[in-house]
N, C-alpha and C positions, 0 to 999 in steps of 0.2 A: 497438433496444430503447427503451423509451419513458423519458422523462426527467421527474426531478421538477421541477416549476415553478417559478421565483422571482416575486419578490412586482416589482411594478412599478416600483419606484425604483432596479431593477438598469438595467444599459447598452442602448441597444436595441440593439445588436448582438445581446444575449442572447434579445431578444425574438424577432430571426427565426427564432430553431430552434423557439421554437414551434409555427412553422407547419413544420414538418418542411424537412428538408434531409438531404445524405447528405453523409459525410464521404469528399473524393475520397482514391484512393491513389495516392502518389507513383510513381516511381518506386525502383528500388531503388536504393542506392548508397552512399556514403560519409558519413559526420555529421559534417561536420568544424566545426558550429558557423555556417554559413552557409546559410542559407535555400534550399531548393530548389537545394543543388547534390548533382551524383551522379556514379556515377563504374561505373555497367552492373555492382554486386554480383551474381555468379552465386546467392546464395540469394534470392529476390524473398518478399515480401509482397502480399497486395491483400487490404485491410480495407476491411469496407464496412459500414456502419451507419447507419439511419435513427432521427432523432429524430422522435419524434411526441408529442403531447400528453397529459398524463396531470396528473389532480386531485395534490393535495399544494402544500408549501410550505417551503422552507427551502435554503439551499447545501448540497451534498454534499461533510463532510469526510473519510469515509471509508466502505470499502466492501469485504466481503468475498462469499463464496460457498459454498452450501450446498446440501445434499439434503433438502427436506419434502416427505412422503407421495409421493415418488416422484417431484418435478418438481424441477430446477435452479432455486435461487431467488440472488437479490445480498439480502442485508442491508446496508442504507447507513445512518451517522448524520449527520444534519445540522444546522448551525445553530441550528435551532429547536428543539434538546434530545430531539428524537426518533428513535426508529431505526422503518425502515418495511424490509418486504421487496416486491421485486418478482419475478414469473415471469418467468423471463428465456426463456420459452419467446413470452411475448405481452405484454409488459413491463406487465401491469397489476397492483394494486397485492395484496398475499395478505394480506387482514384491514387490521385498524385499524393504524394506528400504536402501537407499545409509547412509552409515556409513565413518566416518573419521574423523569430526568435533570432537574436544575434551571438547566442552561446548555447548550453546544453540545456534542454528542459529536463527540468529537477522533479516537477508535480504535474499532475493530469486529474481530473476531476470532473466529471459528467452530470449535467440534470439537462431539464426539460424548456423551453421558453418558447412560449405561445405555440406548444406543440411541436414546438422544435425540438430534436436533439444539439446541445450546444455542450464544448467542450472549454474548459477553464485550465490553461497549465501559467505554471510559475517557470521560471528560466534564471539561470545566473548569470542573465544580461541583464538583473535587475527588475525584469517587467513581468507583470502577470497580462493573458491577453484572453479571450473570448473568442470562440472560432462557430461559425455556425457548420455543421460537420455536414449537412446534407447538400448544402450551396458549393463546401471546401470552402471557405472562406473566412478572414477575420472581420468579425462585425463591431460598430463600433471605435471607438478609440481605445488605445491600449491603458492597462491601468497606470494608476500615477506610479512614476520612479521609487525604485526602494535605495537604500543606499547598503548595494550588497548584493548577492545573489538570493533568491527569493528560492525557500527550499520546498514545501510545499503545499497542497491546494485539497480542500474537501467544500463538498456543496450542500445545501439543506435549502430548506421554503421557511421563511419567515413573512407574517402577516399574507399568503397568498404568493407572495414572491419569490423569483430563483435567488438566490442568493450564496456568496463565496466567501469563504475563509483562507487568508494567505498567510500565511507564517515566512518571517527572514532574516536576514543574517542579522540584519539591521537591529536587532532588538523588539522589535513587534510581531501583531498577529492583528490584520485585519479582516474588515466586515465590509464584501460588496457588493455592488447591485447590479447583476447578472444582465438586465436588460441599457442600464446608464452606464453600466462600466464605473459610477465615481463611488468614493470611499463611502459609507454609512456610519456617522457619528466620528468619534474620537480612536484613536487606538484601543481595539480588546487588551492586550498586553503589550506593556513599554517596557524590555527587561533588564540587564543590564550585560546578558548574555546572548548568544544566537537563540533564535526559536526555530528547531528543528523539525517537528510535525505536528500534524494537527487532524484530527478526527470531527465527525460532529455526530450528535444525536438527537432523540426527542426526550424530554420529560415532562411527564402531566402536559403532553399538547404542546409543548412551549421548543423553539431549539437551541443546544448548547452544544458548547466545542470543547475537544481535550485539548492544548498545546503542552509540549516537552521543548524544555526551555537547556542549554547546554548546561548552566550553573541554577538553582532553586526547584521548586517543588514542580509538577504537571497543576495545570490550572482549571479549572471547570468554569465556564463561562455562560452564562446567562444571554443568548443574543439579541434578544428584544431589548432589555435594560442596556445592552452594551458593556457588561461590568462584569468580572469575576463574583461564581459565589461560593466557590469550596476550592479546596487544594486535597490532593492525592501524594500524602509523603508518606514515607517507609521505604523506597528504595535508597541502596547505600551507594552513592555516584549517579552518575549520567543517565538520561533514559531516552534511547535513540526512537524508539518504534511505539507508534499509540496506534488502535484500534478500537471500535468499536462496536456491541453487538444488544440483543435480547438473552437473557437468560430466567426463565422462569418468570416471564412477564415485565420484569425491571431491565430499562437502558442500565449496561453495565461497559466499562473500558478496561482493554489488555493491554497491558505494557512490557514491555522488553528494556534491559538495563546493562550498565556495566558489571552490574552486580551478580549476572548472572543467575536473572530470576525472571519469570514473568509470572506480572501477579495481576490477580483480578479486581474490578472495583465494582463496587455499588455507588453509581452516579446520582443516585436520591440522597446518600448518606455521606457518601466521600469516605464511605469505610473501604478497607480491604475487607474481600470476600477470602483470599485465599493467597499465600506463595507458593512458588510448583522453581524446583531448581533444576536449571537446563544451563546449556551451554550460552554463549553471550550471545541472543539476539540482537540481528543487523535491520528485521523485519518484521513486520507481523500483520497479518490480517484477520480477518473476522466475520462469519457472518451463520447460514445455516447451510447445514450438508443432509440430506433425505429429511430435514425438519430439525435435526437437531443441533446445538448451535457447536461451533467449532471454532479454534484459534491455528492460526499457521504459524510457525515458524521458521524464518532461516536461520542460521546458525554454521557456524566453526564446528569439525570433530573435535572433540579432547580428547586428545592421546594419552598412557601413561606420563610422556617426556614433555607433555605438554600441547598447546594448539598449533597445528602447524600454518602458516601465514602464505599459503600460494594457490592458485585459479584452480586447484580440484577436490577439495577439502569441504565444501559446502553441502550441508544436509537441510531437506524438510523435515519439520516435525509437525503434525496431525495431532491437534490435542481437543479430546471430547469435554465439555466443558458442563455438561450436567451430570457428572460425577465427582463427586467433592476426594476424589484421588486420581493422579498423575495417570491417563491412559490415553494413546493415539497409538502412532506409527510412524515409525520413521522410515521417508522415502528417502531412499541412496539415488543421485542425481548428483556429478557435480557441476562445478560453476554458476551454483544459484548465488545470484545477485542480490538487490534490495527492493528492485520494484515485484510485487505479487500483489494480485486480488482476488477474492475469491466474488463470481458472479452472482444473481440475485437468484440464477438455475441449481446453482452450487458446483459450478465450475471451477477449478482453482486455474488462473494466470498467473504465471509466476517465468521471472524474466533469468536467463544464468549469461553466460560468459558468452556463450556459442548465440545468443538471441533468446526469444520466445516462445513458449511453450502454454499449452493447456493440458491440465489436468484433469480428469472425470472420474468420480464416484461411481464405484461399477461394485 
């Protein structure tokens, strides 16, 4: 799939995917945080994707996936305060760029509104806005001011309705109404630290959201009631990256830490399912790969002398997630960034330094 471009005072590492390259697959095996080791996992992966050259300009900070007029498209936002769609069917670019944002969009978030495809990004201009993707246009009024950059945006249907989750610098995590644009009830969380991301799910028919707050526990939200109803502790620091998925019939959340863990929950229970130790996730996605559900990771190598801190140093990790031991694959690719999603086809998008990429399950 074809990648957006950066501007030339990026690394030339990033320069060579310009000229197209393929992301090799590893083999499959064990992530136990060290570079290219493995250990013969019986579920394997081979992801294969070519970057090729494509007009545009700016990093891709996030990036979600949608249906317009009948074709697979990524909506990405980047750097340069705009959100672009791409055909993920021949990665070229579908219409102009939607413009408005007055900084970088942080979040993107896709669902559905009166048959529409409508897209939901957050910006660190403060605003989260409503774009109707088929028109290219923003519908609506934009949401109310945060005081902060607004980091980012997941969607879900409450009582029949489209409805968004914003998390921001500001110390909250809001609930809104996709068609009104205005806030729903009170603040979900009022922290006393940034709220970093935010997922949402189903439980028993009902919808709820993860937020990862910089300082205190992940919080499980109830969004009908509007109120927290469990907390997710046992990480030791920070938890940059929430996901969410199915496993074995139970809505379940993956998280990624400072701590150098990502660990699985049971969203009925608020228990830990499991810890699996990997390098420090920056990223994580979640959903099903040929039926079976799966967690992505981005991630730092760990070297003996320690992590090395520069644009070519970043690996995926492919973790199969209905086996209660550590088994994926790690894809060698550098300059993975933080935005990835993996499609409802079981595509993985996933954004690096050089732009945009798709990966397929082959």
């Amino acid at each position: 799939m074809s990648h957006i471009e950066q501007s030339d005072d990026y690394p030339a590492e990033a320069a060579l995917a310009r000229e197209g390259m393929v992301f090799p697959a590893g083999p499959g095996g064990t992530p136990t945080g060290q570079a290219g080791e493995s250990s013969g996992a019986s579920w394997q992966t081979d992801w294969d994707s070519k970057i090729e050259h494509v007009s545009g300009n700016g990093w891709v900070n996030a990036v979600a996936s949608t249906v317009l007029d009948g074709r697979a498209v990524a909506v990405v936002g980047t750097e340069d305060a705009t959100v672009r769609m791409l055909d993920m069917a021949t990665g070229l670019p579908v219409g102009e760029p939607l413009t408005g944002h007055e900084d970088s969009v942080m979040g993107v978030a896709t669902t559905d509104l009166d048959g529409r495809p409508v897209a939901v990004t957050t910006s660190r201009d403060g605003t989260a806005r409503v774009w109707d993707l088929g028109a290219r246009e923003q519908i609506g009024q934009m949401l109310e001011l945060y005081r902060g950059p607004v980091n980012a945006a997941a969607a879900t249907v409450l009582n029949g309705r489209p409805v968004a989750v914003t998390a921001g610098d500001d110390g909250t995590a809001r609930l809104w109404d996709v068609a009104t644009c205005e806030q729903i009830g009170d603040h979900l969380v009022l922290a006393d630290s940034e709220v970093w991301a935010v997922a949402t799910a189903m439980l028993g028919g009902r919808p709820i959201a993860v937020t990862s707050e910089a300082e205190g526990p992940l919080q499980v939200i109830d969004l009908a009631a509007g109120r927290p109803i469990g907390e997710l502790t046992g990480h030791d620091g920070q938890v940059q990256a929430v996901a969410t998925t199915v496993l074995d019939g139970r809505p379940i959340a993956v998280t990624g830490g400072a701590d150098h863990t990502m660990r699985l929950w049971d969203l009925a229970t608020c228990e830990q399912i499991e810890s699996r130790p990997t390098t420090e996730p920056f990223a994580i996605s979640a959903g099903l790969v040929d039926g079976r559900p799966v967690a992505v990771t981005s991630a730092q190598y760990v070297l003996a002398d320690g992590p090395r801190y520069d644009n070519t140093d970043h690996v995926l990790r492919v973790w199969d997630l209905t086996g209660r031991e550590p088994a994926g694959q790690v894809v060698d690719g550098p300059w993975f960034s933080e935005a990835q999603a993996l499609t409802p086809r079981g595509r993985l998008l996933v954004s690096s330094y050089a732009g945009l990429a798709a990966l397929t399950h082959r």
